[in-house]
N, C-alpha and C positions, 0 to 999 in steps of 0.2 A: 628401495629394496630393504627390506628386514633382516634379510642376510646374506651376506658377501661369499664371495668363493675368492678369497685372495689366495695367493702361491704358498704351499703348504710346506712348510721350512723342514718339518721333518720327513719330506718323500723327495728332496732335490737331488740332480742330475747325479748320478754313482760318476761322473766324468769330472762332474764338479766337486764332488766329495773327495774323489784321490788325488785330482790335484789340491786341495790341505794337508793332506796326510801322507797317504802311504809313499806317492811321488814327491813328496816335500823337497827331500832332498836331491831331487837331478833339477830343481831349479833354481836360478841364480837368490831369486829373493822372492820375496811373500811380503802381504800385508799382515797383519794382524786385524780380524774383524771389528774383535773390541777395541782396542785402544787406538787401532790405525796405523799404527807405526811400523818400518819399515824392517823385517826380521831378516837376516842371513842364514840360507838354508845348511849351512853348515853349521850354524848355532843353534837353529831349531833344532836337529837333526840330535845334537849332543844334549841338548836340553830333555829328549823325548818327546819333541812337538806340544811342547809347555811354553808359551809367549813366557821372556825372560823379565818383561817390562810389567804386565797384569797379570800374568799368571793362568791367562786364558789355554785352556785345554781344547787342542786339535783334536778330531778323530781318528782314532788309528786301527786299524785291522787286524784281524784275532794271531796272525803272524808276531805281529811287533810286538804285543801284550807278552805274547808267549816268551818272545825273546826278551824282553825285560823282567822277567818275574822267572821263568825256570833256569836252574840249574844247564849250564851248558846243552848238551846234547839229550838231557834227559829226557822229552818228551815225546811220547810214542801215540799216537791216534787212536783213536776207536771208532769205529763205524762209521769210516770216511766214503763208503762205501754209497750209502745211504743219499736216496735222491727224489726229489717231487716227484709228483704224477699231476696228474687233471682229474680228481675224483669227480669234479661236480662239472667238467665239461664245460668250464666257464672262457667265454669266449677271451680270448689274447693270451690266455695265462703263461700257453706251452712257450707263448715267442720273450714275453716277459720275466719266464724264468730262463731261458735259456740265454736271453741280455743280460741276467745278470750274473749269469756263473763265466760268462765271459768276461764282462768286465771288471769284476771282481776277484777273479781265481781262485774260488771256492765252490762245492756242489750246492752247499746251502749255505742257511744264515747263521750256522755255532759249526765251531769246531770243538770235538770233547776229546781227552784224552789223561792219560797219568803222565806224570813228571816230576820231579823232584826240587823242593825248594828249600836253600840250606840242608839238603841232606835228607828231607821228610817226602817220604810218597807220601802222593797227594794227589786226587783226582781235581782234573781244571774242566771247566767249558766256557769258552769266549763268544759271544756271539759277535755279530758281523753286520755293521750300521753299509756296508756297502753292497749287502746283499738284500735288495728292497724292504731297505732299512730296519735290516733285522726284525722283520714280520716273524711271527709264530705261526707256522703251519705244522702238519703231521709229523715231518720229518724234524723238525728243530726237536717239539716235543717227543719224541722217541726216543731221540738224541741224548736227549735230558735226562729222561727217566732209566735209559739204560745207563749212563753213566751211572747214576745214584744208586740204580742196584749193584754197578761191580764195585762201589767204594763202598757199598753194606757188605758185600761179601767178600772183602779184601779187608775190612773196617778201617778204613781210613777217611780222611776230613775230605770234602769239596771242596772248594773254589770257584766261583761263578763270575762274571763278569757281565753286566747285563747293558744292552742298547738293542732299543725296538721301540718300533714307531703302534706295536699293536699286534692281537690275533691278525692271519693274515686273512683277507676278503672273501680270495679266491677260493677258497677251502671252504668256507662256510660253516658251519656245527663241528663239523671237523676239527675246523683251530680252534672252535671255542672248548669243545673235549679237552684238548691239552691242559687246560686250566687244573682240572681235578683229575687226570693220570698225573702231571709233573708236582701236585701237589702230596699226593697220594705216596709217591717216590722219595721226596723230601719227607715228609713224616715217618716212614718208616726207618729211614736214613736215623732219623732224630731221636726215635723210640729206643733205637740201637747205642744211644749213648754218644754219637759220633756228633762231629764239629761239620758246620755248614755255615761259609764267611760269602756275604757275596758284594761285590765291589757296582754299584749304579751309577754308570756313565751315560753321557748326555748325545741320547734321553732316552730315558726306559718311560715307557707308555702304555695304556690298553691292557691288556690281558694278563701282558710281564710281570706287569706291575702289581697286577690283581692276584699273583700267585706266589711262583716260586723265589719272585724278586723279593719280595718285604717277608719270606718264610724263612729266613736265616736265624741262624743263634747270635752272627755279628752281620749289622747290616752298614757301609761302609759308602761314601760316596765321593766322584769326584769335585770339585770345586763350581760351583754354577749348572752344576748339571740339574736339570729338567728332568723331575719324577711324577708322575700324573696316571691319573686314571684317565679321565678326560684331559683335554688339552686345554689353557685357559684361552683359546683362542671358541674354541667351541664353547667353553664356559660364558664366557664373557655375552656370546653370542642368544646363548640363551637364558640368561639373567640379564643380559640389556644393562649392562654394569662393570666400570672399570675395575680391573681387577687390581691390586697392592702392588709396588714394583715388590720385584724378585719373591713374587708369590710362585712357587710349588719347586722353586728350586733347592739347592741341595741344604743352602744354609736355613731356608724357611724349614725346612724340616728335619733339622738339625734340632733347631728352636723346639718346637712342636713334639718332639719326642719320637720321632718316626725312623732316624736314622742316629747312629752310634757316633761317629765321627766322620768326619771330613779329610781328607789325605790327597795332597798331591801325588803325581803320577811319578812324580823322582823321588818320594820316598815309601812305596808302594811296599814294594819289593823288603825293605827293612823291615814294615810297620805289620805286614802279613805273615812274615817270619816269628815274627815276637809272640805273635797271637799264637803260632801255632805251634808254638815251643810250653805255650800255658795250656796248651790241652794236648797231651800226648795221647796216639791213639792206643788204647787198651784191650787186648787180648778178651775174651767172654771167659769168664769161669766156668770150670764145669766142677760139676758137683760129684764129690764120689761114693 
């Protein structure tokens, strides 16, 4: 055969995903992927699901992001409201999103909202690698672009956190829309003078990546995280040709000029405070 259908690393089990992450700590120990070593989930758990040994980054859900990066009690939601349909009547979709809002305790795949960090409103959106695997469909992209309008109209900075496996399927023309509405939104955002930082964790993919992911003024990533348009499994596939090690990850494009810096997840929270202390946001003059 010319071409494989092996197990697709970025759509696995939401059952296998939370036990890395979000349930880390109600068990006793964990492996680490990369280095294999054996972690205590009470040290994971204080590390922020940062292997203390390689530095490998777990996945964690728009919850725990939130809690490590905002201001106490700061953060208040917006259009949580907000939830799929079946526009294009595509057969499984209704049972498969509905798996996954169960098993992951989110309606969709981003949470957006304002919240305060060191003191700065500041509009956030997290997306959610456990909600099939943070696909871009209508609602994510809504999601996004209303956010970006009430931080133009509030003028305040973004915050993005991006993980997606891609526009989502089921939707069809639909998710590929989002591409140029949530771009659309970012650009106006930018026209305005305003700051838009967004953090690429592993793995921002597809459509994400093709938009509002790489439209930042600081574009920022985690350690080994996997940035792609195509995936080089699909590349590789159809160029019939090994691809570089640690080709499209965060440090390859670090090199390449694609992303600004690289930041571990425990010093997140300092290094996005700093930036945002260098771009205060600015009142519009008006003219008399």
């Amino acid at each position: 055969m010319i071409f494989r259908n092996p197990k697709n690393l970025l759509e696995g089990s939401a059952k296998i995903a939370k036990a890395k992450s979000e349930d880390i700590s109600k068990t006793f120990s964990t492996v680490c992927p990369k280095c294999k070593k054996p972690l205590d989930s009470g040290d994971l758990s204080e590390s922020l699901s940062v292997c203390q040994y390689c530095r490998h980054h777990f996945r964690i859900n728009p919850r725990q992001r939130l809690q490590i990066l905002c201001d106490g009690d700061s953060f208040k939601e917006t259009d949580a409201e907000l939830t799929s349909g079946n526009p294009l009547d595509f057969p499984g979709y209704v049972t498969k999103a509905s798996r996954a809002v169960a098993e992951s305790g989110e309606r969709e795949a981003v949470v957006c909202g304002i919240c305060a960090i060191d003191g700065r409103r500041t509009a956030i959106f997290v997306m959610n690698p456990f909600f099939m695997m943070g696909s871009m469909g209508v609602v994510v992209g809504e999601k996004i672009t209303r956010l970006f309008e009430l931080a133009l109209s509030e003028r305040i900075p973004v915050i993005g956190f991006t993980v997606s496996g891609g526009a989502r399927m089921q939707e069809g023309i639909l998710s590929l829309m989002q591409m140029a509405k949530t771009s659309g939104a970012v650009k106006r955002h930018g026209d305005a003078g305003l700051l838009y930082i967004c953090v690429l964790t592993d793995p921002t993919t597809g459509g994400v990546t093709a938009s509002f992911a790489m439209e930042a003024d600081v574009i920022l990533a985690e350690p080994a995280a996997l940035v792609a348009f195509a995936g080089p499994r699909v590349i590789e596939q159809t160029i019939r040709k090994k691809l570089p090690t640690g080709f499209q990850r965060a440090e390859f494009l670090l090199e390449k000029g694609f992303v600004d810096d690289i930041i571990d997840r425990r010093s997140q929270r300092e290094h996005i405070s700093a930036i945002l202390k260098l771009h205060p946001s600015r009142k519009p003059e008006v003219s008399s």
